[in-house]
C-alpha positions in Angstrom: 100.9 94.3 100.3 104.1 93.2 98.9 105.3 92.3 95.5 108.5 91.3 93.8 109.3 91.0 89.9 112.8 90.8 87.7 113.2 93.0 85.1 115.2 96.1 84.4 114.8 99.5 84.6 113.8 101.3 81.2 113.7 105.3 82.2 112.6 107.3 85.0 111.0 110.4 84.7 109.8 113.7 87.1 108.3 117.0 87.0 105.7 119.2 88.2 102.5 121.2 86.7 99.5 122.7 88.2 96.1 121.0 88.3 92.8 122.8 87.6 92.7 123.8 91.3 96.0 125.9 90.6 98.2 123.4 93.0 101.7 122.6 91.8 101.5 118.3 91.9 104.9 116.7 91.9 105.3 113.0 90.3 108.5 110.5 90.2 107.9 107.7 88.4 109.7 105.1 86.3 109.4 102.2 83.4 110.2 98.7 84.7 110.2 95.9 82.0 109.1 92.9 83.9 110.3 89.9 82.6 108.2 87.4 84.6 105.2 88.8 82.8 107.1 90.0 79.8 105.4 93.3 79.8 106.1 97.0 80.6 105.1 98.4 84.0 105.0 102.2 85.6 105.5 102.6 89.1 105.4 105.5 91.8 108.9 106.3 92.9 108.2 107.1 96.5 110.4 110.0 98.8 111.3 106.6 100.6 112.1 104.4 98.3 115.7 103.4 97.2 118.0 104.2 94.5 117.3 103.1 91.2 119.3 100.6 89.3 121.1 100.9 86.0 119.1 100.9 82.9 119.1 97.5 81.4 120.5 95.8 84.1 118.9 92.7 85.2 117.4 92.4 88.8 115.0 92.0 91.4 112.8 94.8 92.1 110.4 95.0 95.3 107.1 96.8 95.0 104.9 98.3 97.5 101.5 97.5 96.3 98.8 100.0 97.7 95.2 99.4 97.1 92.7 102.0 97.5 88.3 102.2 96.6 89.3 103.3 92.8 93.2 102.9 92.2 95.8 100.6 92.3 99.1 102.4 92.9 102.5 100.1 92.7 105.5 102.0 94.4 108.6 101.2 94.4 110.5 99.7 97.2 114.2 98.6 96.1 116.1 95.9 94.1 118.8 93.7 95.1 121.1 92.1 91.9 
């Protein structure tokens, strides 16, 4: 499923650490403030996905909405300005 928001881009972040198995788990993520909603969001920054925007500049971001038995995971698509 698809979704699309405007906002801005707050921060991304990435890293690695090892879970209790001992496996080194990669993550990408970022803030987006949506401004539809007025409210902060974190999404999964895919291998696939696009560049990010700025931070703070205004624009449209598409989402990637995938919907599993226990999660909810919103990945990011793109933006256009």
């Amino acid at each position: 499923m698809k979704a699309v928001c405007n906002g801005f881009l707050l921060d991304e972040s990435m890293g690695e650490f090892k879970n209790d198995q001992g496996e080194t788990i990669a993550y990408h993520s970022a803030r987006i403030y949506n401004t539809d909603e007025c409210r902060v969001m974190k999404v999964k920054i895919g291998e696939n996905s696009n560049a990010l925007p700025e931070p703070q500049v205004n624009c449209e971001f598409e989402f990637d909405v995938q919907v599993a038995e226990k999660f909810t995971r919103v990945v990011y698509v793109g933006y256009s300005l």
